[in-house]
N, C-alpha and C positions, 0 to 999 in steps of 0.2 A: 404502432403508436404515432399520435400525430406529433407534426413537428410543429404548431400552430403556437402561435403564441407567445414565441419566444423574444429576447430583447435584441434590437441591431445587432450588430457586429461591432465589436468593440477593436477602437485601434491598441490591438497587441501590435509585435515584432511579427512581421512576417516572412523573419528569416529563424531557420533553429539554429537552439544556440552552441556554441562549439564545443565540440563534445571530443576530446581527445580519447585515443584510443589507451583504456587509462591501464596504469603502472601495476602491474601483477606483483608482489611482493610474496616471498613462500618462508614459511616458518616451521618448527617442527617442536611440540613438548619434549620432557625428559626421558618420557615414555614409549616418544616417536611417534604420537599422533599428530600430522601434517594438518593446518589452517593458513589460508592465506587472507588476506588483505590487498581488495584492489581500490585503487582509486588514481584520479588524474596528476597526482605528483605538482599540486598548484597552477596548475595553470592559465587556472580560473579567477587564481588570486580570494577565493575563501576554501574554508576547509571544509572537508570532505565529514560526509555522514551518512550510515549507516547499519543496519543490526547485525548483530552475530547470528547465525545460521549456525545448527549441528546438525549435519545429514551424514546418513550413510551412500556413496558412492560408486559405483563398477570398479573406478578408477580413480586413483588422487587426481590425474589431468583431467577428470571431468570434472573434478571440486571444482578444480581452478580456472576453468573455463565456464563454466557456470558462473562462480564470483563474479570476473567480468563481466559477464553478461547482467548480470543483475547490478550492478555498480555502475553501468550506463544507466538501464532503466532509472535509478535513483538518482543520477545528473539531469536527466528530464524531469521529474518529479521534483526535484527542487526546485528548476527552471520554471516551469509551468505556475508554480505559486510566488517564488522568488523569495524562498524562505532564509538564506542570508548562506546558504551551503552550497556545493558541490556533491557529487555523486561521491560514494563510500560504500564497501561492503566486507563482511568478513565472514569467512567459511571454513569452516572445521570438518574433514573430512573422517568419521566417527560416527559410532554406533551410539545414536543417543542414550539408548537405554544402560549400555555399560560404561559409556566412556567416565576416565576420573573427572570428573567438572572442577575439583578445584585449582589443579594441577591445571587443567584447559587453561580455565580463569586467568590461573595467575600468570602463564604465557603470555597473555593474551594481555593483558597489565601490561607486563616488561614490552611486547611489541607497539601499543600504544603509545605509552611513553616515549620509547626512541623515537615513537614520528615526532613527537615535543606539539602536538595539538594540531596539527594537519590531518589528522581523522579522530572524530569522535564516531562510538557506538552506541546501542542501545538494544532491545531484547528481539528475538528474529525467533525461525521456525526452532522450538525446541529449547530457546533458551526464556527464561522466567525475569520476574523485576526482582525475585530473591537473588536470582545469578547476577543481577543489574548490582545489586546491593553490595554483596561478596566482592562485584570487580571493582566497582567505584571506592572501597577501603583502599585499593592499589594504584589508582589511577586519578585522575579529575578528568576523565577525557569520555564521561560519560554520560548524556541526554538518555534519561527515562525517566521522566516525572517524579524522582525520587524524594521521600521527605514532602509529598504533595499528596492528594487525594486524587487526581491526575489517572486513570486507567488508559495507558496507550492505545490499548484495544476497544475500548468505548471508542476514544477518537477517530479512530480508523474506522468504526463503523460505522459512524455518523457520516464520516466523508462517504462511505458506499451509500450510504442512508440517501446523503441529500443527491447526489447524482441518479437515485434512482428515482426521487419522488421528481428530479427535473425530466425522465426520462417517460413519467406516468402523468408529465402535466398537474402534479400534486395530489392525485385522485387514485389512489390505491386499491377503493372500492371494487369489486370483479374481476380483480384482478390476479395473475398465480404467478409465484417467485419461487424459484427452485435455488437453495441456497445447500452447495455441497459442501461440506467441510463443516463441523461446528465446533470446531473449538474458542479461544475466547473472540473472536472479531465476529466468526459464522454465527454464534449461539446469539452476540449481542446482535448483530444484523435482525435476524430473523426474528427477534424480539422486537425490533422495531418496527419493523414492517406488519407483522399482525398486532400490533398497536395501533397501526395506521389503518389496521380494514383491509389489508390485502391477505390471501389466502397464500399461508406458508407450507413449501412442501420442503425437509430438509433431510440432507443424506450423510451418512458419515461411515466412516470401515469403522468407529467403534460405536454401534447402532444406539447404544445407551445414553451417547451424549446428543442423539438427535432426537431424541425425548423430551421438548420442550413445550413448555403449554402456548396453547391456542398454535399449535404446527403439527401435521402430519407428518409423519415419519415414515419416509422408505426405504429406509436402509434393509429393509429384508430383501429386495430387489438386490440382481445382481448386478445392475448396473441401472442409473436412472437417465440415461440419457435418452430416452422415446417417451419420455413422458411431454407432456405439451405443458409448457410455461409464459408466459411474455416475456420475462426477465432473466436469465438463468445470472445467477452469483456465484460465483467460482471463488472459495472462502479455505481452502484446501494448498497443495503443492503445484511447484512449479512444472511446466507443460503437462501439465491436464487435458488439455484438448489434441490431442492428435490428430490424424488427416481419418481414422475411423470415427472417433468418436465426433467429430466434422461434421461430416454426412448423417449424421442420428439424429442429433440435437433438435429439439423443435422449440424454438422460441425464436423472440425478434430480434431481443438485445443481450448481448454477454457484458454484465456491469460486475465486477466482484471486488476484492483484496489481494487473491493471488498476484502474487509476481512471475511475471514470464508464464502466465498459461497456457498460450496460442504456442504448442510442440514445433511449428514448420512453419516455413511459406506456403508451403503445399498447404497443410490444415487454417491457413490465413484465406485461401485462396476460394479452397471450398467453402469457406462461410460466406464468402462474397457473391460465389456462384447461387447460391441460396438463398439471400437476401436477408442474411441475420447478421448486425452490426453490432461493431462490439467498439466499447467502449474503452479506451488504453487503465488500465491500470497506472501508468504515472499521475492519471488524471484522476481515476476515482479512489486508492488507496493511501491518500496524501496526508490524513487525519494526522498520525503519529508525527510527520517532519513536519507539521504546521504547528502542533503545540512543542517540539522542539525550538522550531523559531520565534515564540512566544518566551521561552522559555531562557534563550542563551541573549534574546535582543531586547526584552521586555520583562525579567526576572520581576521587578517587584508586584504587576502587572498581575503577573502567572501564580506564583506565591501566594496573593491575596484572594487571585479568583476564587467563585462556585468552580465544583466541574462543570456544572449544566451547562456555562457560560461560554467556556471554552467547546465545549460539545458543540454546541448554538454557533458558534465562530467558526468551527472547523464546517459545519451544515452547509451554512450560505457559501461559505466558500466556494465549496465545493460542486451545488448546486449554482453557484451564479457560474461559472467556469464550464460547468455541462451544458447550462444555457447557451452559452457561446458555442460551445462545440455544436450543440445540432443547428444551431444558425450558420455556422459555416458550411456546414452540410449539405446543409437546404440552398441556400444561396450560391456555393459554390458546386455542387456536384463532386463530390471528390470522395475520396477514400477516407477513412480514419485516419489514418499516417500523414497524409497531406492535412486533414484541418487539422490537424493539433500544432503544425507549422505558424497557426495566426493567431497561438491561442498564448505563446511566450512572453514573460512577462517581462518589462525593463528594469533591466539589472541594475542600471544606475540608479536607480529609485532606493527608498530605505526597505528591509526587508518587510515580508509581510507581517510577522508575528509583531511588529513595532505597532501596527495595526489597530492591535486587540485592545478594549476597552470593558471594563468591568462593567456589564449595566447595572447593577444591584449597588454598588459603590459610587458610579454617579449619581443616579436616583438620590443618594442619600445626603447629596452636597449641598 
């Protein structure tokens, strides 16, 4: 896809921003099911945010090296838009399908609390805006649009939305997006995209929920990775791509929602060897902590909005920030890892969600 057209380079930071190797915290229910909470213990001087995850594990130290790892990703992705937070995450290491949830929850309360507002959460793989509900009767240390019309997951698709339409030069027309995963972010992705006129092909292990109109459905394959795309969206679990699945893939760009998809360096490496660029997930899955920092810095703002408004806000965002990135690209020659170095925004500045303006409410004045 071309890189034509895109606007200067914009003076970000072009240094990343400090990213402490952040503070693993370990907890356990009454039941003895183990969740931790990582984040950078202030360092940053704001707090910390991020969703509750419930996964099942090999091993609890895989939880909680995983946490980690994803609680960084989420300190670039707050970086990157300069949403008023730091990197946060929390991980339950549990069988979603059996675990007590309310019992979780309420752990999960009492361990919030004690941080006294150094990390807020919100809803992640497996957990719902009803468990958002449940936990905020126990805590106030909770961002998910609640008591709003606000769907997390629209927003995060918008964000993959507009990075993709800056990745198609806005022209969707002829063009095929492979979007695996559909649950609420995949299904709403894919919804937008064959609204735009691009042809959707979508995959999922439970094949029923990739049953959406105007998209083809592959889930009978047993694996879509040799299918030819421009776009592949990774809408699914973390390290999805491995150093096999690497070498299959045929498309140009990996733009998705996933967190941490890219399994290795090894499977980083082969994509490179390949010529298929992928786009960071801190960059394109940002929707949710953008209307978060609408939301903790711009409350009456957020409150009063459409959602369409915020959607619309999270878009440009997101697409003017992708713009930059393939202008760094183009201009500088470099890796993905190295442009997103010029793409930091200044922290001393006020956060972005302060940003946000109703247009339907100005209009009206």
């Amino acid at each position: 896809m071309s890189l034509r057209n895109h606007a200067a380079l914009k003076s970000y930071s072009t240094e990343k921003p400090f990213v402490a190797e952040p503070v693993l915290l370990s907890f356990q229910t009454a039941e003895g099911i183990p969740f931790f909470v990582a984040h950078d213990n202030g360092t940053r001087q704001m707090p910390g945010n991020g969703g509750l995850r419930i996964k099942f594990y090999s091993s609890v130290s895989e939880g909680g090296q995983e946490c980690k790892r994803l609680a960084q990703v989420m300190t670039h992705k707050h970086s990157l838009y300069h949403t008023g937070f730091t990197g946060a995450k929390l991980v339950a290491v549990a069988n979603p399908q059996t675990v007590n949830k309310a019992e979780l929850l309420q752990s999960v309360a009492v361990a919030l609390n004690e941080l006294d507002g150094s990390v807020y959460t919100g809803c992640d793989m497996n957990t719902t805006e009803a468990d958002m509900e449940y936990l905020r009767s126990a805590t106030p240390y909770v961002l998910a649009a609640l008591q709003s019309s606000i769907d997390a997951n629209r927003a995060t698709a918008h964000g993959v939305f507009g990075s993709i339409l800056s990745l198609c030069n806005g022209r969707l027309q002829g063009k095929r997006f492979l979007v695996h995963g559909t649950g609420g972010v995949g299904a709403n992705l894919a919804r937008l995209i064959a609204e735009g006129g691009g042809t959707v092909l979508t995959y999922d292990l439970f094949a029923e929920r990739a049953e959406l109109p105007g998209c083809i459905n592959l889930s009978h394959l047993a694996d879509p990775w040799d299918v030819e795309c421009d776009v592949f969206a990774p809408c699914s679990d973390s390290n999805l791509i491995t150093e096999t699945v690497a070498a299959r893939l045929d498309c140009q760009w990996i733009a998705g929602s996933a967190n941490v998809p890219i399994a290795s360096q090894q499977a980083a490496q082969t994509l490179a060897e390949r010529g298929i660029r992928f786009v960071p997930e801190a960059l394109t899955s940002a929707g949710a902590v953008i209307c978060d920092s609408v939301e903790q810095y711009n409350p009456t703002a957020f409150f009063n909005a459409q959602p369409h408004e915020l959607y619309a806000f999270v878009e440009d965002l997101v697409r003017a920030k992708t713009n930059h990135f393939q202008a760094v690209l183009a201009e500088k020659g470099c890796s993905e890892q190295d442009a997103m170095t010029w793409l930091y925004e200044d922290l001393s500045q006020l956060p972005c969600g302060t940003r946000f303006r109703s247009v339907a409410r100005a209009a009206s004045r």
